[in-house]
Structure formats: C-alpha cells, structure tokens
C-alpha positions in Angstrom: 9.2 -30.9 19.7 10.8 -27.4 18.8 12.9 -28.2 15.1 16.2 -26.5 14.4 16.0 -24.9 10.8 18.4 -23.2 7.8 18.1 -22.2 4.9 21.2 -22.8 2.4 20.9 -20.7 -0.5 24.2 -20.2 -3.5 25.5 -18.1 -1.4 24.7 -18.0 2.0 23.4 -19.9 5.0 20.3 -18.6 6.9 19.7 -20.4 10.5 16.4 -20.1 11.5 15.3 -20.2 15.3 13.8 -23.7 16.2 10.1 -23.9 16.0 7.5 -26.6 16.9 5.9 -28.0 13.8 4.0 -31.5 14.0 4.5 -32.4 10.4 8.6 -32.0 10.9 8.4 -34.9 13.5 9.8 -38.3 12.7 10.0 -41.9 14.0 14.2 -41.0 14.2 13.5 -37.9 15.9 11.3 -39.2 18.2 13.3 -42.1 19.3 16.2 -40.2 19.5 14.5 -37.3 21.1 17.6 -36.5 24.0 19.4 -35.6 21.1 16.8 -33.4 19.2 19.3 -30.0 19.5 21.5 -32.1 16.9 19.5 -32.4 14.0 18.9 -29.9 12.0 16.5 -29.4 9.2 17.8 -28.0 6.4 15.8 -26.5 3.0 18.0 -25.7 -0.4 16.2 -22.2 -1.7 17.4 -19.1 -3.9 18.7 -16.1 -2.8 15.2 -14.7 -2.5 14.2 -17.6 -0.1 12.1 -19.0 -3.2 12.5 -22.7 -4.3 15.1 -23.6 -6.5 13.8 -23.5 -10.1 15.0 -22.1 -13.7 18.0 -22.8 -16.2 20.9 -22.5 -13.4 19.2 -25.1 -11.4 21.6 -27.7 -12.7 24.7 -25.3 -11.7 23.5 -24.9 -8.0 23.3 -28.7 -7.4 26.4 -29.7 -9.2 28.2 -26.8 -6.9 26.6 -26.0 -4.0 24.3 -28.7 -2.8 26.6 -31.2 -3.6 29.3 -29.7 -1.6 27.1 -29.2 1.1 25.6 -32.3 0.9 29.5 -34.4 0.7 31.1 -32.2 3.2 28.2 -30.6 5.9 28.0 -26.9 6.9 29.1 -25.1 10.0 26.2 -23.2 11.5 26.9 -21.9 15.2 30.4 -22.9 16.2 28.7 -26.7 15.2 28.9 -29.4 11.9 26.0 -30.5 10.5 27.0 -33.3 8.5 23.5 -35.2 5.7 22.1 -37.5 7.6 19.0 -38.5 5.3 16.3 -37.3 3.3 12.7 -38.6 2.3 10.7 -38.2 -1.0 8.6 -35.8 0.3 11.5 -33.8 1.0 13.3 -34.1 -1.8 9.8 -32.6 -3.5 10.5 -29.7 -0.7 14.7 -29.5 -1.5 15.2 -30.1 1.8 16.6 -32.5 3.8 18.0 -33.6 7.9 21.4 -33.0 9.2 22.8 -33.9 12.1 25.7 -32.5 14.5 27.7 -35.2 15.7 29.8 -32.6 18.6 30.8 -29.0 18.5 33.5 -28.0 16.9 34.3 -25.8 20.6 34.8 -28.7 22.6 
C-alpha cells in the first residue's frame, strides 16, 4: 500500500511522494483501504529534516505542533486534519492525518 508522507518542520511543510512501506501499514488503513489517498502520514522534524531535539524544543510544540495539530495543514489544494497517533510514533514525532474532501470541490 503506497503511504502519503510530509514533513512539517517551524517553518515549512515538505510533502513527500507516496511510497510503499510495510511497517507504515495499519489495521485503520487497511480496513479503510478505498480511502488510503486520504491519510497522510505526517513527521514533526527541524529545518534540517533532523528530529526535533535541543532547548527550543519546548517553543516548537507550544507553537507550531500545537497549531498544526488543533487546526490541520493544507497540503495540495487538500486539509489534513490529526486523526491519531501511537506510542511508537510519538517516539518518531510523527503522527496520521486524514483529508476529510478537498478544499476544490
């Protein structure tokens, strides 16, 4: 099952082209599979695509994350609104969105 990716990083957001990667696949994205170009899978990283570490970490998540997380991103002409995360992937800062329609219609 090809995975939609992005990267959001403090300033920016970084769509990545869909790839197939076993470990990404889920018992929601499998049941759900007719939908699978909705979800997104989304990882919180620096500017320099590393993981999010150091003294400002606290900054970025009171700021960014959490507005991204409250009020979704546009990526594509489409809303990707949080849709759920697990423990491993809060480990990873990252974490699935979903588009519920495009923006377009």
């Amino acid at each position: 099952m090809l995975i939609r990716r992005g990267f959001i990083t403090p300033l920016r957001i970084i769509p990545q082209k869909p790839d197939s990667d076993p470990s990404s696949s889920n018992r929601i994205l499998r049941q759900y599979s007719q939908y699978r170009d909705r979800f997104l899978r989304v990882t919180f990283v620096d500017e320099n695509l590393s993981p999010l570490t150091g003294p400002t970490i606290k900054t970025i998540i009171e700021t960014r994350i959490h507005h991204v997380l409250n009020e979704g991103i546009i990526v594509g002409g489409r809303k990707f609104v949080f849709l759920a995360c697990s423990n491993s992937q809060l480990g990873e800062q990252s974490a699935w969105f979903y588009c519920e329609a495009t923006l377009s219609q």
